[in-house]
C-alpha positions as MATLAB code, in Angstrom:
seq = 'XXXXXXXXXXXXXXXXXXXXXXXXXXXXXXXXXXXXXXXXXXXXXXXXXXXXXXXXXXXXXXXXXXXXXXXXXXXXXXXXXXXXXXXXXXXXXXXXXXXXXXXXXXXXXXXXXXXXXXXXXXXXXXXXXXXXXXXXXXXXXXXXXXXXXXXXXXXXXXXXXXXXXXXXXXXXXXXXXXXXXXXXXXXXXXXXXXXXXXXXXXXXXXXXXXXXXXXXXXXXXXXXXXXXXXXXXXXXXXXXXXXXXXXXXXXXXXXXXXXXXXXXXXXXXXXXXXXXXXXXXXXXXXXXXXXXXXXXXXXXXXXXXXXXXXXXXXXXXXXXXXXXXXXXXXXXXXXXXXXXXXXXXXXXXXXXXXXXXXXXXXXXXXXXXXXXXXXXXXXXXXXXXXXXXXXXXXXXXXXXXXXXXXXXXXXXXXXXXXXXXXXXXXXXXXXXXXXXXXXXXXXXXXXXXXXXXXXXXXXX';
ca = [
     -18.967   12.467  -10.506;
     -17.622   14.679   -7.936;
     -17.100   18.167   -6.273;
     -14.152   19.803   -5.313;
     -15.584   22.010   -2.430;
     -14.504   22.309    1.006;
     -17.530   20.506    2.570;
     -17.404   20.477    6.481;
     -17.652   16.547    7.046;
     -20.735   15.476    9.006;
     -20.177   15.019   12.869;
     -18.368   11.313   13.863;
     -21.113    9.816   16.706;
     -17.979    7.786   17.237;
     -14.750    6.144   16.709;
     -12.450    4.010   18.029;
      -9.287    1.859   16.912;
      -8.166   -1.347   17.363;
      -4.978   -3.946   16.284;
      -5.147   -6.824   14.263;
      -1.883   -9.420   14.845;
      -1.658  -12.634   12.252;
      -3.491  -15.897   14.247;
      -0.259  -17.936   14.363;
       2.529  -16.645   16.531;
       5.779  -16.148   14.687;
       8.693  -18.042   16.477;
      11.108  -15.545   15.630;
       9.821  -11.629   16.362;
      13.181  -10.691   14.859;
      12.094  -12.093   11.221;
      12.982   -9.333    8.668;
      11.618   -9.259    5.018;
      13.897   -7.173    2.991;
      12.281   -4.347    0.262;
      13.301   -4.392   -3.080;
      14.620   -1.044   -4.422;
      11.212   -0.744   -5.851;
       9.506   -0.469   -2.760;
      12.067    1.634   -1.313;
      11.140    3.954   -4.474;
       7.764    3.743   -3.523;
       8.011    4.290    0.356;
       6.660    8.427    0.304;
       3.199    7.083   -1.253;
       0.436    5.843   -0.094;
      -2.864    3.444   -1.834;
      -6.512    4.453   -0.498;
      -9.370    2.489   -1.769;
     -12.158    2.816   -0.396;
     -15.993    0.454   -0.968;
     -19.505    1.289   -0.434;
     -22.124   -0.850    0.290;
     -25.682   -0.630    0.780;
     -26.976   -1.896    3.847;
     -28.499   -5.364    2.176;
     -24.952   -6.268    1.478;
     -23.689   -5.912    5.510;
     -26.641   -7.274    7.224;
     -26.066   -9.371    9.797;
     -22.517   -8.568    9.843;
     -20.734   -7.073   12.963;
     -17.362   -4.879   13.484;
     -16.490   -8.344   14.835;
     -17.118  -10.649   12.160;
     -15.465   -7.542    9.742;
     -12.210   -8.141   12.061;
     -12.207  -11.540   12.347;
     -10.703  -12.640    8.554;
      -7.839  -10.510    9.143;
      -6.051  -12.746   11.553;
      -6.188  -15.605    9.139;
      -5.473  -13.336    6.352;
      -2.267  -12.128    8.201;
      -0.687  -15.829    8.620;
      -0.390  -15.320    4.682;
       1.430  -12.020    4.237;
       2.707  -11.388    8.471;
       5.224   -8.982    7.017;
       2.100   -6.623    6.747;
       1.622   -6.396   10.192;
       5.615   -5.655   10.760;
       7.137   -2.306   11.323;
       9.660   -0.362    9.419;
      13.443   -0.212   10.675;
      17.035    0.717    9.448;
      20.179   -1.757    8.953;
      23.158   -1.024   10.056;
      23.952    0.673    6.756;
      20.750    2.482    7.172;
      18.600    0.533    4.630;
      14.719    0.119    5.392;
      13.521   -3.485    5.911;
      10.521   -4.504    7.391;
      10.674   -6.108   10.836;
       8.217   -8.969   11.208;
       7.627   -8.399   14.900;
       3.552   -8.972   14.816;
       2.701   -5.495   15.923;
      -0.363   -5.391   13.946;
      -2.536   -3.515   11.469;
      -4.340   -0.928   13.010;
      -8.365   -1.617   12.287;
     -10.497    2.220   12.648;
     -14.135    1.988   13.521;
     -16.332    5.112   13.356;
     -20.522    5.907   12.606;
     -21.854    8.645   10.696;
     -24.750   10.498   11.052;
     -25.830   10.525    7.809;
     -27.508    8.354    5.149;
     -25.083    7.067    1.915;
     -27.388    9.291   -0.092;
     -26.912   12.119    1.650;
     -23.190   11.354    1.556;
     -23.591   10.762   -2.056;
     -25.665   13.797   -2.625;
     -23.698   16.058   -0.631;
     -20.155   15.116   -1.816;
     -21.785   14.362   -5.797;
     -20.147   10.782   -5.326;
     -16.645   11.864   -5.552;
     -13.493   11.007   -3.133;
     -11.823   13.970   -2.668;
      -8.058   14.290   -1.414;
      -9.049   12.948    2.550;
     -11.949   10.787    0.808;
     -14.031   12.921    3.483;
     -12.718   10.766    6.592;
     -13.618    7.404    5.082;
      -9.662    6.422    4.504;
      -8.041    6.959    7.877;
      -5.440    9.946    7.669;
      -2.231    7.456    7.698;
       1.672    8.423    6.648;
       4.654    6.193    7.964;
       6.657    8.298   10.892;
       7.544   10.104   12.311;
       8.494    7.455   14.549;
       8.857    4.412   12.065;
       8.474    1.653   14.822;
       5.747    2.242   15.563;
       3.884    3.453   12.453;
       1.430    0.488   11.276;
       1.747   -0.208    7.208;
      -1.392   -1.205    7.065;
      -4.870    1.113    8.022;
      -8.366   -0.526    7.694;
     -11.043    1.909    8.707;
     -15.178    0.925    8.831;
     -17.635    3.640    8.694;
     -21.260    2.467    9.511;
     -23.909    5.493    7.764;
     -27.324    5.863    9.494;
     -29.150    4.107    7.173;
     -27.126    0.667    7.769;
     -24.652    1.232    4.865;
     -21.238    0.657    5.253;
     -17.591    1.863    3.581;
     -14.684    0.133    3.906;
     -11.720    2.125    3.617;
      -8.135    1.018    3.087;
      -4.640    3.060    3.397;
      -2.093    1.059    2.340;
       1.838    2.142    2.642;
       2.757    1.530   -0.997;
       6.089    0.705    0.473;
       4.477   -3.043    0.463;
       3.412   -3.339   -2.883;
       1.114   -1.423   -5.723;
      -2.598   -0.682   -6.367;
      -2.689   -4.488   -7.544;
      -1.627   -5.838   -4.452;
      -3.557   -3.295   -1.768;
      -6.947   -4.168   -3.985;
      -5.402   -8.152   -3.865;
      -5.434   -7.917    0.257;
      -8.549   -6.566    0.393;
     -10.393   -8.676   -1.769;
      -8.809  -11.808   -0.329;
     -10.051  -10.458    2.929;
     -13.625  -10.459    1.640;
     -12.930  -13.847    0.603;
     -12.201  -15.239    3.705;
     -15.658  -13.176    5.211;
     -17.493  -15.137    2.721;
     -15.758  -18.449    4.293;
     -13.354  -19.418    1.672;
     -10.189  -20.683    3.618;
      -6.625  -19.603    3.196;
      -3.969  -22.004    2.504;
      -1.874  -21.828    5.770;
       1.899  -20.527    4.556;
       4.092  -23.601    4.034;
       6.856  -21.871    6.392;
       6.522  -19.952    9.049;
       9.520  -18.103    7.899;
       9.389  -15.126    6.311;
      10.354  -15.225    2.403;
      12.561  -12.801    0.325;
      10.830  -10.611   -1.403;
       8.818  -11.760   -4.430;
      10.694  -10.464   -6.888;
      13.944   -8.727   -8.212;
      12.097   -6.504  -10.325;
      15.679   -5.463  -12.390;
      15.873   -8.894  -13.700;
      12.123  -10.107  -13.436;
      10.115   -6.827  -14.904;
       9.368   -8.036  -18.798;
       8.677   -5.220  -21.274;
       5.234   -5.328  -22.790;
       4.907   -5.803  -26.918;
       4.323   -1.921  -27.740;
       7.806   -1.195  -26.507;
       9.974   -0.957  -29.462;
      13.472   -0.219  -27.180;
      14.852   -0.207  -23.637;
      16.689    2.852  -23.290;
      18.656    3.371  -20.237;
      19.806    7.276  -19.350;
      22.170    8.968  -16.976;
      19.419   11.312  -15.761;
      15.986    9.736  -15.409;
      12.864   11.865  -15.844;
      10.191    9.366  -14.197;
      11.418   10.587  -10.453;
      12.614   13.098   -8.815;
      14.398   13.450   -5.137;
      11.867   14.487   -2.769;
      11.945   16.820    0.415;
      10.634   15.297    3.877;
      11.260   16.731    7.144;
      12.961   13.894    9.365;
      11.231   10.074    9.094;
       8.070   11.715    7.985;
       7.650    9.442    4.925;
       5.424   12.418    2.819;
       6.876   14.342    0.459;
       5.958   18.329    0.344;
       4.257   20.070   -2.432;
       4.437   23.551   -3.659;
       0.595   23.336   -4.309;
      -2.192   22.100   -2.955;
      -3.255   19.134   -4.841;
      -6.619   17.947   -4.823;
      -8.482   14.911   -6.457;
     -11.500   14.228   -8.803;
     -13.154   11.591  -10.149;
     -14.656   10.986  -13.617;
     -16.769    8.323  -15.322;
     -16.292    8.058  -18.776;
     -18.918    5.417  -19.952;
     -19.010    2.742  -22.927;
     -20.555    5.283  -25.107;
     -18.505    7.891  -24.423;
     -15.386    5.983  -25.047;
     -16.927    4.627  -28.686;
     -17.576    8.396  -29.197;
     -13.796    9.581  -28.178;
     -12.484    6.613  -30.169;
     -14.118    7.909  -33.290;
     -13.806   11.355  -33.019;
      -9.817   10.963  -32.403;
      -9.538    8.464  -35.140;
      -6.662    9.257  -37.460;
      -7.390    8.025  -41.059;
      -4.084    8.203  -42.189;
      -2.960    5.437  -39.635;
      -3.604    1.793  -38.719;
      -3.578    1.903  -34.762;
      -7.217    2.264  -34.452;
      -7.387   -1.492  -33.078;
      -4.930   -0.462  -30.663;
      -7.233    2.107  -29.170;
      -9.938   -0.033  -29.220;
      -8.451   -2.912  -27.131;
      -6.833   -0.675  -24.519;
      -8.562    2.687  -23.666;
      -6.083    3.620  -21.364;
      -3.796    5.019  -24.504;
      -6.648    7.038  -25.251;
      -8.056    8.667  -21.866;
      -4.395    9.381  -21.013;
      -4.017   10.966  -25.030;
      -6.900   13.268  -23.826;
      -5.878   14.546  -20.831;
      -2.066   15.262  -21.402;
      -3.737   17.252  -24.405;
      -6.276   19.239  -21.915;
      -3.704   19.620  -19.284;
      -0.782   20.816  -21.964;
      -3.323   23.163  -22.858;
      -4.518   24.273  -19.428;
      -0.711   24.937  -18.216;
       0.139   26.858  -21.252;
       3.543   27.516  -22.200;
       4.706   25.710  -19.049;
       3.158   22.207  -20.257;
       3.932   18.910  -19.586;
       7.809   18.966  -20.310;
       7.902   14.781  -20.147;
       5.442   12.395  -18.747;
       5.824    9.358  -16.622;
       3.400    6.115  -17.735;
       3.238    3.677  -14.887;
       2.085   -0.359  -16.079;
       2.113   -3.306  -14.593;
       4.739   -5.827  -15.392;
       3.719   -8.646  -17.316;
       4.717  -11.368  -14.661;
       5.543   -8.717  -11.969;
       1.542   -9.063  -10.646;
       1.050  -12.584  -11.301;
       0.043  -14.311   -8.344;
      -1.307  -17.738   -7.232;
      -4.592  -17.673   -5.123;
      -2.831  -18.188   -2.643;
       0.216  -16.239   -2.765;
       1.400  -13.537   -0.721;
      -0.279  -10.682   -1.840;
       2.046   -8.087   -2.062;
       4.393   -6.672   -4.636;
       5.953   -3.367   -6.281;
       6.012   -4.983   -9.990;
       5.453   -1.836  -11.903;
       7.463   -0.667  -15.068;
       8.519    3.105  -14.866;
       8.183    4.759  -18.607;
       8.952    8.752  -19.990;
       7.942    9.897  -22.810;
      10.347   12.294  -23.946;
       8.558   16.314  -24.916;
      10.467   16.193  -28.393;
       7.497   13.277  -29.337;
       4.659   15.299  -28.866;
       3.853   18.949  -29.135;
       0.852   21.552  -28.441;
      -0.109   20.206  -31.922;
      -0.181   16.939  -31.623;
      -3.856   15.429  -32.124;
      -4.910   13.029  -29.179;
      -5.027    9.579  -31.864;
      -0.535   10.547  -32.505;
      -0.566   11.288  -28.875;
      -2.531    7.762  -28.075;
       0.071    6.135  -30.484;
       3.496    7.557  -29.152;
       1.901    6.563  -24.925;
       1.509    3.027  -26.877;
       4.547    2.649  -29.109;
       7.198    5.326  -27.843;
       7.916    4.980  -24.140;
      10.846    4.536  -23.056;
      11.465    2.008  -19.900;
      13.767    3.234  -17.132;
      13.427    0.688  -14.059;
      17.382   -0.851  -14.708;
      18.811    3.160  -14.210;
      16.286    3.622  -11.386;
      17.433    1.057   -9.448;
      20.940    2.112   -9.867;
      20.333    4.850   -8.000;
      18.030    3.718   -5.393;
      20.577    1.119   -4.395;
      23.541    3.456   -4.367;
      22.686    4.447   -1.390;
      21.278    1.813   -0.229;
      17.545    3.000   -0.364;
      18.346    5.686    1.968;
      17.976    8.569   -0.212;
      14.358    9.680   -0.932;
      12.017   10.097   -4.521;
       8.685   10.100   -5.208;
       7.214    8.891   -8.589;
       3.904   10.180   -9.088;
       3.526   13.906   -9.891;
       7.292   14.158  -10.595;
       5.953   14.627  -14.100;
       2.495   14.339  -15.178;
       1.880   10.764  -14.437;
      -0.587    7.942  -15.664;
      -0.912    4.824  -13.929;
      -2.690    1.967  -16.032;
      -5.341    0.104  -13.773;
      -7.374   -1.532  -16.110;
      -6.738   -4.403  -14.979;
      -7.192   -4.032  -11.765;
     -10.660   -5.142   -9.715;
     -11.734   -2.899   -8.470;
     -14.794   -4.123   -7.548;
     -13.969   -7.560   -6.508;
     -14.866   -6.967   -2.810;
     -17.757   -8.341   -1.401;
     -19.970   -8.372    1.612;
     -22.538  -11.080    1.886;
     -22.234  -11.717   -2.033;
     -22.875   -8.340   -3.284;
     -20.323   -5.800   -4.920;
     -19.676   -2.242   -3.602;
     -22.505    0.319   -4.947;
     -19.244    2.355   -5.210;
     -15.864    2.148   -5.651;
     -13.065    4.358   -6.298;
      -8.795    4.606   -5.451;
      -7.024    7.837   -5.077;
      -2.671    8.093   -4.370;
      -1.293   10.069   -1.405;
       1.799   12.116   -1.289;
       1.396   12.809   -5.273;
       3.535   15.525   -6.632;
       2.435   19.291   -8.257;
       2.912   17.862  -11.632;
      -0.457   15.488  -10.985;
      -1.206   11.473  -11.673;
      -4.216   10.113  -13.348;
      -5.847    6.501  -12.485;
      -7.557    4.505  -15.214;
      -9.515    1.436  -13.405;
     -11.973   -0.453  -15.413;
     -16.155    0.560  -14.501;
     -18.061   -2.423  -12.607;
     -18.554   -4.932  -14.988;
     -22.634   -4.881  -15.255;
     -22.357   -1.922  -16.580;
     -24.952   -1.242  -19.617;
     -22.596   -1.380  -22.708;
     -23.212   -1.368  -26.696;
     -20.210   -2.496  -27.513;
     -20.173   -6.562  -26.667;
     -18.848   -6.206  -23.320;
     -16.429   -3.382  -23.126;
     -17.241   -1.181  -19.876;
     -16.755    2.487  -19.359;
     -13.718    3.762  -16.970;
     -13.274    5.473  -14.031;
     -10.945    7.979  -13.798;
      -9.467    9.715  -10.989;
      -7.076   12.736  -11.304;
      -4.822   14.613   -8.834;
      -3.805   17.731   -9.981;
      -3.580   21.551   -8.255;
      -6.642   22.580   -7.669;
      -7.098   25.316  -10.279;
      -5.865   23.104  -12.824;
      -8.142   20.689  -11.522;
     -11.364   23.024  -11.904;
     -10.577   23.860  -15.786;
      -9.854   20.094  -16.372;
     -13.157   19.476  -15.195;
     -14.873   22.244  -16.658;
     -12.870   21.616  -20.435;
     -13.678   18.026  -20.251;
     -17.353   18.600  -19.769;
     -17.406   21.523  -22.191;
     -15.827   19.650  -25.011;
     -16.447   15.837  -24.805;
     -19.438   15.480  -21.772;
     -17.655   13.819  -19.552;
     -18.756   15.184  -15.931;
];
C-alpha cells in the first residue's frame, strides 16, 4: 500500500496557522516539568500520525469546533504547550509558560481518492504535506512541541495530522493525546487536574521499567549497541543521515499472517504458540532476514527491539497523557546468522534480547542530558505497536478510513513499526487482525524490500 515516487503534491488553495494555550491560566509561567533521561534520549525524534476521514464522519464540524477541545485538553497535560530551555548546568526541561501548540489549517484541491489513487495510500517520508514539517530549534524558545495540522480535500474529507516532539513521550502517548482529543469533540469531559501545579515526571523509568516474561536476563554493558551519538548542527534537534531515508507502508492481512506463521513453522521446536499470540516476533523475523539479505555482507551487525514497558504506558483515563516508558533491547549478531530461518530468528527477538535502559541512562545523565543520541536507525530497529490504537480517533462516531504513523529523524540503519490493522477487519482466525507495517529504510534498500516481499510472500 504505497509508492515511493517523487509525486509533486497538489497545489495548497490555502493555509494558515494558529495557537492553542490550555483554558485555565497557570499562576506561575515559570512552572518547569523536568524530562527524564528517557526523554532526553528521545529529544532528536519526532511521532507523525496522521487520520483520514471521509466526509460523513466531519460533517457539520468546523476548524472551530476541531480547535475548541484542545484548550480543555491542555488543562490536563499544560506542559505540552511549554517550551524547551536549559538549566544552569545546561540540562533541557520544559518551561510551562503557556505558549501554545501551534494548530495548521490548509485545503486541498483534490478528492481523498485521488489522494489515495495518486499516492497508492501510502505516507511517504513528508506524509505529502499532511503532517506539518516540524523539528525543535533552532531557536528552542520558541519552537512549539506540539504540531496539529487539518487538511480539508475537495470532496469534504478531512486528515488530521499530528507531529509530536517525542521528547514528551512515545507513539503510545502522541496516539493517547490525540484520541483523548477526539474524546472531548465527541463531548466526553476531562477531569480538571487536581493541582494546578505542574507534576514530576511520570516516571523514573531506571527503577519503574519492568522486564517482560520472554526476557531470560538483564545484561548491562560498558558499550551499548541500541544508540549511538548523533551529529546536529547547533539547537537543531535532527540528527543527519548519510542517506536519504524514505518510508513505506505495508499491510500484511489475517491470512497472510496464518500463511507466514505456517510456512516459518519450525517442527523441531515448541514456540509456535508464541508466534501465534504476538506477530510482531514474526514480521520483525522476516524482515531482518530480507534486509540481512538485501545489504549483503554488510548486514545487520546488531539490532535494536523497542517495547513498551509493562507499567511504563499504563495510564488512568484521566491521566496525563504523556510518557517515554519504552524498554531499549540488542540482540547481539553472534545469535543469528545469514542462515538463520525466520521461526529461530522469531524465537531469539522473543527469548534472547538483552535489556539496556539501566547503562543508557548512565550515560545520558552523565552529562546531564546535554550530550546528543538518537535510537532509531542506530541499528536496524523494530518498535512493537501492537498495542497501540491506532484507530481510536473519531469524528462524529466514525473511525479514520485510514490510518498510519511514520518516525522522523530515523537513522541509515532503518526502523520498522508494527501497529495492529482496524479491528473490523475480515479475519478467519477468531478475531486476530492483520498488521500494518511501516518501514524507513534508504531508499534503494527500500525498493528491493518491497519488491522481495511481494515476490516471495505477497505482501504489497
Amino acid at each position: 500500500m504505497g509508492s515511493l515516487g517523487n509525486l509533486e503534491a497538489p497545489p495548497l488553495l490555502t493555509s494558515r496557522i494558529s495557537t492553542v494555550v490550555p483554558a485555565t491560566p497557570r499562576g506561575d509561567q515559570n512552572g518547569a516539568y523536568q524530562l527524564s533521561y528517557m526523554d532526553l534520549l528521545m529529544k532528536l525524534h519526532y511521532i507523525r500520525p496522521v487520520f483520514f476521514f471521509a466526509s460523513e464522519s466531519v460533517q457539520g464540524l468546523t476548524i472551530s469546533d476541531l480547535k475548541t477541545p484542545m484548550f480543555p485538553l491542555l488543562d490536563t497535560c499544560s506542559h505540552v504547550s511549554g517550551r524547551i530551555r536549559r538549566s544552569e548546568s545546561g540540562r533541557p526541561f520544559v518551561k510551562c509558560n503557556d505558549a501554545g501548540v501551534r494548530i495548521a489549517e490548509s485545503h486541498r484541491d483534490v478528492t481523498l481518492r485521488e489522494w489515495f489513487d495518486e499516492n497508492n495510500g501510502c505516507l511517504r517520508e513528508v506524509d505529502d504535506g499532511l503532517v506539518h514539517d516540524h523539528v525543535l530549534g533552532p531557536d528552542l524558545g520558541f519552537s512549539p512541541l506540539v504540531f496539529v495540522k487539518f487538511t480539508w480535500f475537495k470532496c469534504g474529507g478531512l486528515s488530521v495530522g499530528l507531529s509530536w516532539a517525542h521528547v514528551l513521550g512515545d507513539a503510545f502517548s502522541a496516539l493517547d493525546f490525540i484520541t483523548k482529543w477526539s474524546n472531548i469533540l465527541a463531548g466526553h469531559v476531562p477531569v480538571p487536574p487536581k493541582s494546578l501545579q505542574i507534576p514530576n515526571n511520570l516516571i523514573a523509568p531506571d527503577e519503574e521499567i519492568i522486564i517482560q516474561p520472554n526476557n531470560n536476563s538483564l545484561l548491562v554493558s560498558e558499550n551499548p549497541t541500541s544508540i549511538k551519538r548523533a551529529t546536529i548542527v547547533g539547537e537543531y534537534w535532527l540528527a543527519s543521515n548519510v542517506s536519504h531515508v524514505a518510508t513505506h507502508s505495508f499491510h500484511i492481512t489475517s491470512k497472510q499472517l496464518h500463511h507466514l506463521v505456517k510456512a516459518t513453522s519450525n517442527n523441531n521446536n515448541n514456540n509456535n504458540n508464541v508466534l501465534m499470540n504476538k506477530y510482531f516476533e514474526i514480521i520483525s523475523a522476516l524482515i531482518w532476514k530480507c534486509v540481512t539479505h538485501i545489504r549483503g555482507n554488510v548486514g545487520p551487525k546488531a539490532v535494536t527491539i523497542c517495547t513498551k514497558s509493562c507499567n511504563g504506558s499504563k495510564r488512568g483515563e484521566n491521566d496525563i497523557p504523556t510518557n517515554n516508558g519504552l524498554v531499549l533491547s540488542k540482540i547481539e549478531p553472534y545469535l543469528a546468522s545469514g542462515k538463520s530461518d525466520i521461526s529461530e530468528l522469531a524465537r531469539i527477538i522473543a527469548e534472547k534480547k538483552m535489556v539496556e535502559n539501566h547503562i543508557v541512562k548512565i550515560l545520558v545523565e552523565k552529562d546531564e542530558g546535554k550530550e546528543d543520541f538518537f535510537v532509531y536507525g542506530a541499528n536496524l530497529t523494530f518498535v512493537d505497536l501492537e498495542e497501540a490504537d491506532l484507530f481510536g480517533v473519531k469524528l462524529n462516531g466514525h473511525k479514520p478510513i485510514v490510518a498510519n504513523c511514520s518516525f522522523r529523524g530515523v537513522g541509515d540503519q532503518g526502523v520498522v513499526l508494527v501497529f495492529p490493522s482496524p479491528s473490523k477487519e475480515d479475519s478467519e482466525d477468531g478475531g486476530n487482525n492483520g498488521r500494518i507495517v511501516t518501514v524507513s529504510l534508504p531508499v534503494k534498500e527500500l525498493y528491493q524490500l518491497k519488491n522481495k516481499l511481494g515476490a516471495e510472500w505477497g505482501i504489497v
